[in-house]
TIMARPA-143967 format. One line per field, with one value per residue (C-alpha): residue number from 1; x, y, z. Coordinates in steps of 0.02 Angstrom, whole numbers. Layout:
REM TIMARPA-143967
seq: NUM:...
c1: X:...
c2: Y:...
c3: Z:...
END
This chain:
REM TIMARPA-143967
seq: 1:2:3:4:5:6:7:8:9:10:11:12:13:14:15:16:17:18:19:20:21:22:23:24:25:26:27:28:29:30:31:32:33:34:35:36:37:38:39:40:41:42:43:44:45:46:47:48:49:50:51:52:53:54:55:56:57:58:59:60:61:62:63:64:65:66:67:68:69:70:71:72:73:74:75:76:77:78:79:80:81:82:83:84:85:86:87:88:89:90:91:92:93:94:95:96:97:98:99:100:101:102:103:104:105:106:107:108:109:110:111:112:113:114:115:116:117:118:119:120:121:122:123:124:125:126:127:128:129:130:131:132:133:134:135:136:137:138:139:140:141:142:143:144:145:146:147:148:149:150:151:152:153:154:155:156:157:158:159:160:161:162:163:164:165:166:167:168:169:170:171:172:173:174:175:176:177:178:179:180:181:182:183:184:185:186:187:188:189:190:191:192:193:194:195:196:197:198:199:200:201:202:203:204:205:206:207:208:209:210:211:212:213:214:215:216:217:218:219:220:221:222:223:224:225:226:227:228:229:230:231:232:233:234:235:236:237:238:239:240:241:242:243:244:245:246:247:248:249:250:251:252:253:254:255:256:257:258:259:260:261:262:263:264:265:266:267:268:269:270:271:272:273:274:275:276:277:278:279:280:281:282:283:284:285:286:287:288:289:290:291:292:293:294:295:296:297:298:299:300:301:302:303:304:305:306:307:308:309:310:311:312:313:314:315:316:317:318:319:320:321:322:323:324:325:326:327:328:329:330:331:332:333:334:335:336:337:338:339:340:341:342:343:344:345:346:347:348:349:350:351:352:353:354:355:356:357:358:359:360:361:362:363:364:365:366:367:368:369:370:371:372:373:374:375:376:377:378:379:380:381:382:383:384:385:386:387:388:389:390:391:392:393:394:395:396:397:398:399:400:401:402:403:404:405:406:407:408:409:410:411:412:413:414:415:416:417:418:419:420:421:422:423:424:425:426:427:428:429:430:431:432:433:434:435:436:437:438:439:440:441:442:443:444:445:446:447:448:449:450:451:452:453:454:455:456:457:458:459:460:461:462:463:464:465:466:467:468:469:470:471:472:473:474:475:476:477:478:479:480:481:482:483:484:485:486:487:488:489:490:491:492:493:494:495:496:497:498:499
c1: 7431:7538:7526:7612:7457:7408:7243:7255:7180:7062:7001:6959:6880:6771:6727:6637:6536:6478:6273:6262:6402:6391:6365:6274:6391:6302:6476:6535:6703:6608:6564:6710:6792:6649:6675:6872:6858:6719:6825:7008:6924:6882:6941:7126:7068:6929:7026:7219:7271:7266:7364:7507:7526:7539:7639:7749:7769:7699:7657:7763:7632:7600:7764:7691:7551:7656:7766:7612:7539:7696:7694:7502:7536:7641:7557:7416:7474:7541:7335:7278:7394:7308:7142:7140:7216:7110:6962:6873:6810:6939:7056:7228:7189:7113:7290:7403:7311:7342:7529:7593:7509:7389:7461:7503:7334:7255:7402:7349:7144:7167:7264:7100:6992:7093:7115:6923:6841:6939:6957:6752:6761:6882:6770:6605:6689:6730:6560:6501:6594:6526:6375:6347:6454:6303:6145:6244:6249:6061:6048:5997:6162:6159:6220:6392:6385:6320:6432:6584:6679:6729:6911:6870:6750:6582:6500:6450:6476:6301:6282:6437:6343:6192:6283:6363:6195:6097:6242:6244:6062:6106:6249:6119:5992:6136:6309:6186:6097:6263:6359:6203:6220:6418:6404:6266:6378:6559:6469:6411:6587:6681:6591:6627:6821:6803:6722:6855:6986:6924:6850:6972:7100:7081:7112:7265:7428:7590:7661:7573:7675:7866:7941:7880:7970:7979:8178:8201:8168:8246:8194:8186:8329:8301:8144:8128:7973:7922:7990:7832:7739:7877:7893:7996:8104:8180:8250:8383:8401:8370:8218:8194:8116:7985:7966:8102:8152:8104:7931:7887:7932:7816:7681:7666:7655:7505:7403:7438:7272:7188:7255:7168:7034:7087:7119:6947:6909:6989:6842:6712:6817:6672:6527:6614:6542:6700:6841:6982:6966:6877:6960:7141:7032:6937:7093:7231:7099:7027:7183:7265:7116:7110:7309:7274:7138:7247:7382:7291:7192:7332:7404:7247:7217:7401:7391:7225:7281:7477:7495:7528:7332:7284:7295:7108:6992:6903:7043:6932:6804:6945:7011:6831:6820:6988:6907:6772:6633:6574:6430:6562:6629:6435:6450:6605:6533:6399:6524:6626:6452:6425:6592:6629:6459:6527:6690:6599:6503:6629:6749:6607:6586:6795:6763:6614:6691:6868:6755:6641:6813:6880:6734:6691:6878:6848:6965:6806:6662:6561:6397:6472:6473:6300:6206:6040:5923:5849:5999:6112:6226:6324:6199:6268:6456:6390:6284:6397:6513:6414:6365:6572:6596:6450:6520:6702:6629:6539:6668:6854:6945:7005:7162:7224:7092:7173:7368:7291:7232:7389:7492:7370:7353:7540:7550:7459:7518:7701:7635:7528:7702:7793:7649:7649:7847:7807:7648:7748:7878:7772:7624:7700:7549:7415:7331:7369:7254:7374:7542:7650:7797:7977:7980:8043:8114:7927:7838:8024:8004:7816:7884:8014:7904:7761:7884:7981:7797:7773:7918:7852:7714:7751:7799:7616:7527:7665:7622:7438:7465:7604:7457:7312:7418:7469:7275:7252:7410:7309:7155:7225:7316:7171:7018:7091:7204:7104:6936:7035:6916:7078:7159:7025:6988:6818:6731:6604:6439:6503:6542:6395:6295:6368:6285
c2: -2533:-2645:-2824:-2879:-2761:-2851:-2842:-2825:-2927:-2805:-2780:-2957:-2964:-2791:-2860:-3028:-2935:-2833:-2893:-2891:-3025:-3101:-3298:-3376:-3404:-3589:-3724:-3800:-3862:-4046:-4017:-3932:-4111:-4207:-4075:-4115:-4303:-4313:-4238:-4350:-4514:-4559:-4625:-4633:-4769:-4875:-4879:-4804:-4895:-5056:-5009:-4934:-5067:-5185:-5084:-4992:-4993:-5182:-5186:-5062:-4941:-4923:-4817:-4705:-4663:-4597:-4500:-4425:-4382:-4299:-4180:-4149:-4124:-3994:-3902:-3925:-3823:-3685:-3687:-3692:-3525:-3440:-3495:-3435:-3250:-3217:-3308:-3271:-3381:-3416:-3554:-3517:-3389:-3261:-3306:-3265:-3118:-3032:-3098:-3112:-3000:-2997:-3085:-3240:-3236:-3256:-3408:-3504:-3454:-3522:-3658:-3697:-3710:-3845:-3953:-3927:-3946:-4102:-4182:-4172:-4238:-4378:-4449:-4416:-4555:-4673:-4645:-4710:-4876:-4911:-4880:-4972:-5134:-5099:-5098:-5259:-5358:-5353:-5388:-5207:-5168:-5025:-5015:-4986:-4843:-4722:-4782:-4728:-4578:-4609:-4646:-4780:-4877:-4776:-4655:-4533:-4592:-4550:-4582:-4474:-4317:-4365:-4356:-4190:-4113:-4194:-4124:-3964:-3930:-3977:-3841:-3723:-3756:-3699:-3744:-3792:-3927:-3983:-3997:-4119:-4220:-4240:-4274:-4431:-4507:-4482:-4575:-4711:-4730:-4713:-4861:-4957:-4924:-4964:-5119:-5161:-5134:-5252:-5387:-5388:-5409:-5574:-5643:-5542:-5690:-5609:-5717:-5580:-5448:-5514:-5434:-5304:-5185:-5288:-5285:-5162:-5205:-5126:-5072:-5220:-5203:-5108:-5042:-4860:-4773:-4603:-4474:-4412:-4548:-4548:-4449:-4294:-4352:-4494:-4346:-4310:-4478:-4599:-4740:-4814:-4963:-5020:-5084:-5053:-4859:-4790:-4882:-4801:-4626:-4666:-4760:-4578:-4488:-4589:-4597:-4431:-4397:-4502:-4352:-4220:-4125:-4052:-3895:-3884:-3838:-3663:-3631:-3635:-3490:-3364:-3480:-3525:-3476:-3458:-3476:-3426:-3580:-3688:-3694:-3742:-3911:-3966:-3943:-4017:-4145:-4218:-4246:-4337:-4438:-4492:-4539:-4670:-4744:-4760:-4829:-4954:-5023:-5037:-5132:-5260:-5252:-5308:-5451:-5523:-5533:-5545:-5350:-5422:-5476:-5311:-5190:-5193:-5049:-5109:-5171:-5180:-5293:-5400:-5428:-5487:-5606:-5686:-5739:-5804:-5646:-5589:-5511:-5394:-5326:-5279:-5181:-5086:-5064:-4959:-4851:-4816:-4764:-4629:-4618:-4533:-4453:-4329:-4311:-4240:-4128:-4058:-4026:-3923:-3837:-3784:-3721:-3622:-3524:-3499:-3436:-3325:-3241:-3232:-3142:-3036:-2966:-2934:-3049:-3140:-3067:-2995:-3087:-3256:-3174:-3156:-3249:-3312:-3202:-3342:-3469:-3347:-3455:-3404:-3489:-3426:-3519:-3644:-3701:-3661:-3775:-3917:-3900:-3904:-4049:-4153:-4113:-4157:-4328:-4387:-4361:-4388:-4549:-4556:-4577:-4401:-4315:-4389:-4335:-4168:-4137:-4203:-4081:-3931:-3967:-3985:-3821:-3731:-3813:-3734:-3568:-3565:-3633:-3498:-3371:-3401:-3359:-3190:-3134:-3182:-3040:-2932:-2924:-2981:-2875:-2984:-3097:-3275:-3388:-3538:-3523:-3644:-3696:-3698:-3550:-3565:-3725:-3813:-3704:-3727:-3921:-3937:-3834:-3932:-4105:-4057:-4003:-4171:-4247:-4141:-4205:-4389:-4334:-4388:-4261:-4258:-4202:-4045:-4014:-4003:-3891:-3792:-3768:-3711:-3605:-3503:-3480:-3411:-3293:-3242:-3208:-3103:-2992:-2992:-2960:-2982:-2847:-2721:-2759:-2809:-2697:-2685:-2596:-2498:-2419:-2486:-2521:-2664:-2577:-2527:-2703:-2761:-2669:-2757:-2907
c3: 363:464:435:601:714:867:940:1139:1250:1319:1132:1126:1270:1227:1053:1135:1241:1122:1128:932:933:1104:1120:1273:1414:1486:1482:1652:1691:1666:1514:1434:1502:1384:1249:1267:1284:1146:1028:1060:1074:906:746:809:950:865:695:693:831:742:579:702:776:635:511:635:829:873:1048:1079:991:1185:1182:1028:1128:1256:1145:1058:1221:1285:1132:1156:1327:1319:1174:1303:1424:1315:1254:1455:1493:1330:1358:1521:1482:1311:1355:1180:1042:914:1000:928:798:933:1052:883:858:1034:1031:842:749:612:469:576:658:471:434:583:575:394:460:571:456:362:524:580:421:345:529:522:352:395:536:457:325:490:552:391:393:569:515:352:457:596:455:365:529:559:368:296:189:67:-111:-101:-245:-96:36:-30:-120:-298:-261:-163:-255:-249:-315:-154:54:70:257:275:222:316:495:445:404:565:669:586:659:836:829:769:904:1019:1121:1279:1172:1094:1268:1330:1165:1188:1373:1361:1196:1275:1404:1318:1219:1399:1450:1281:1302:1488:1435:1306:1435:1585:1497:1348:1498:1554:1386:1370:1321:1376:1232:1130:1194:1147:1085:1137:1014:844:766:644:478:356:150:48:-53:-217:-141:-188:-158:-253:-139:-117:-26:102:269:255:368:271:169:314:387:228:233:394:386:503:695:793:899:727:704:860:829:646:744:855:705:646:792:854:755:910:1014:913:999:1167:1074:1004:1213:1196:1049:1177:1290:1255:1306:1489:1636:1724:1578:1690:1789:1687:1529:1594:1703:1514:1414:1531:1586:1462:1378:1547:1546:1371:1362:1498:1416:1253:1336:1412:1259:1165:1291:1294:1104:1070:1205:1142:977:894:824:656:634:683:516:492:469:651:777:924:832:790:963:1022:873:907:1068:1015:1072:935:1022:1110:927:907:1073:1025:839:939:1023:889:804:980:996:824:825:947:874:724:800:911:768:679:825:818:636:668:815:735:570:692:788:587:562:677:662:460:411:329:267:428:376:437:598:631:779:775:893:956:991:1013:894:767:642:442:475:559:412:276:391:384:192:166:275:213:28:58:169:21:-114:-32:40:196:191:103:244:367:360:291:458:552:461:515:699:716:651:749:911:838:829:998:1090:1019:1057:1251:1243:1126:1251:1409:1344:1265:1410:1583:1675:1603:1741:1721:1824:1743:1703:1584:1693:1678:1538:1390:1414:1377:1256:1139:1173:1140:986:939:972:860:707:714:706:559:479:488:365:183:51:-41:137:137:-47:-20:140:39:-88:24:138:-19:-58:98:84:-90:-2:134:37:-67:32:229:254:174:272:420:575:674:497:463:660:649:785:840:834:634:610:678:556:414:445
END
């Protein structure tokens, strides 16, 4: 059996319609936009933007949202083109499989799961901080043993877990009931970064601003950090330093975790109404929409207050209190508390469908694949989902779940670049209702871009992704490839009766 087999489009397309498998077609354009802007607007604005700024870009960490957006962007449209020919459940594991083959399908579905399931994790922990600040303000604080993971200075983020397992019921109920949760909260945090942006405005001091990019600044001298807890890339080039061109190429690396989430719109292909023209609007959209917004609050948030008093775990908050409206850091505690609310939930909702499509294909056990008769929601991953995500919430630190899921978006925006260039050659007769332009030239950029960002990420986050990418290698040539329905000529109704 052939490691490299491709399932065909068609295939795809025949297995999701298959009624023992299929998932309730109900999104809109509209909401595929508050599924895509639920998802980016998150921890990397209300927390990330902040510690950039302070540690690495200054004002200028305008500049490294720019640069993060242009490598999202063009990743994005590599995902619109996809989405739009192999309009299936699976995001960029079901658009390896009908261009790269098997084996790479697995990498990147396993790759998925990492990003999904530890992004979840990571802002179920930033939920919890908003939360406890929230229940302290209005004097109802809670022992600090069950608000935070043993690592830092707990003994279980209780509140963490709690948020995964509430949202984990809402994804059961169904995608219908999910879509109307994440449209009325992305409201409500649209207004609160609206807010931020207008009012925090006319307290903006241009003094703030210069310089705009900070001078370089150099290692101390005789500073040597463990090679490990330093970006790859200072293996090529030496240590940078801080501030300066190369504080803002580091400052994009960090808060291109605010940009994570547009791809989490090509999961919900197989419960569009109209995929073909809707996915290409929510994934392209919501990501044009959200880089503006990012710009622009980093642009107010550095004028309010001089980036250097910014490294705090809740920059917004500290921009109101610096002028004196305290009452405003209360509002935008609130829509951090919506705003990552959603985030969660849609991330879960990435994992579940990438685990369904993994699935249904054999690559994991067919039970996870079945859908509830009622909800028509695939109801076993879902849970299990939630049950790893509350788990890892309540027990891990932020900070190693968050360049843990850097390292596994970036990847798979490599391989889905690369993919549009192998299906363009392989299948020139598929329809297209979007096109990537200016072939190859962007898909090798958007490449290129994400694997430089990559290379920011210190040596421990490769080592950890080193490690679980070799457990998945172990489990596919283990159980995978030998189950694999594609391998084995089975077809859906068989597969269906597995479960």
């Amino acid at each position: 059996m052939s490691i490299m087999r491709v399932k065909s489009v068609e295939q795809s397309i025949r297995d999701a319609e298959a009624p023992e498998f299929r998932l309730r077609r109900v999104l809109r354009a509209v909401d595929l936009l508050g599924i895509g802007i639920g998802a980016i607007i998150g921890t990397g604005i209300f927390v990330l933007t902040g510690v950039a700024a302070a540690t690495d870009a200054g004002p200028g960490i305008a500049i490294s949202f720019v640069i993060s957006g242009i490598a999202c962007g063009l990743a994005a449209l590599c995902y619109a083109e996809f989405a739009s020919v192999v309009p299936v459940a699976g995001s960029a594991y079901t658009f390896s499989y009908a261009s790269m083959g098997e084996f790479l399908a697995w990498i990147i579905g396993w790759d998925l799961m990492l990003e999904f399931v530890l992004g979840a994790s990571t802002v179920s922990v930033g939920w919890s901080r908003y939360f406890v600040a929230a229940l302290e303000s209005i004097g109802m604080g809670l022992p600090a043993a069950l608000t935070a993971a043993p690592g830092a200075g707990g003994v279980v983020n209780l509140p963490a877990a709690i948020i995964a397992l509430i949202l984990t019921v809402v994804l059961v109920v169904g995608i219908r009931l999910s879509a109307a949760v994440t449209n009325v909260v992305v409201a409500i945090k649209l207004v609160v970064v609206l807010f931020f942006i207008i009012f925090g405005a006319f307290f903006v001091k241009a003094s703030n601003w210069s310089p705009f990019i900070p001078p370089h600044q150099p290692p101390e001298p005789g500073a040597v950090a463990a090679p490990l807890d330093e970006p790859l890339v200072n293996a090529f080039f030496g240590q940078t330093g801080s501030f300066g061109l190369s504080g803002l190429v580091a400052g994009a690396a960090l808060v291109f975790f605010a940009y994570i989430g547009f791809d989490i719109v090509a999961s919900g292909a197989e419960e569009t109404r109209k995929p073909q023209r809707d996915m290409p609007i929510g994934i392209l959209g919501s990501l044009a929409v959200c880089s503006i917004l990012y710009v622009l609050v980093s642009l107010v948030m550095t004028g309010v207050v001089k980036y250097d008093q910014l490294n705090t775990a809740a920059p917004m908050a500290t921009a109101f209190q610096a002028i004196g409206a305290p009452w405003a850091a209360g509002l935008v505690s609130l829509g951090a508390i919506a705003g990552l609310t959603t985030v969660i939930l849609i991330l879960m909702l990435g994992q579940a469908r990438v685990g369904f499509a993994m699935s249904r294909d054999g690559l994991l056990p067919v039970w996870f694949a079945k859908v509830h008769p009622k909800f028509r929601t695939p109801y076993r991953i879902t849970v299990i989902t939630g049950i790893v995500v509350a788990a890892i919430a309540s027990l891990t630190p932020i900070n190693v779940l968050a360049e843990m899921t850097n390292i596994g978006t970036l990847f798979a925006f490599v391989l889905v670049s690369i993919g549009v260039l192998v299906l363009r050659r392989t299948r020139p007769d598929l329809p297209r209702s979007f096109r990537v332009p200016w072939v190859p030239v962007l898909p090798i950029l958007a490449a290129a871009a994400c694997l430089y960002l990559m290379l920011n990420l210190v040596g421990w986050t490769w080592i950890r992704f080193g490690i679980w990418m070799l457990i998945g290698l172990v489990l596919y040539f283990v159980f995978s490839r030998r189950h694999s329905r594609l391998g084995k000529g089975q077809t859906i109704d068989e597969a269906a009766e597995e479960t």
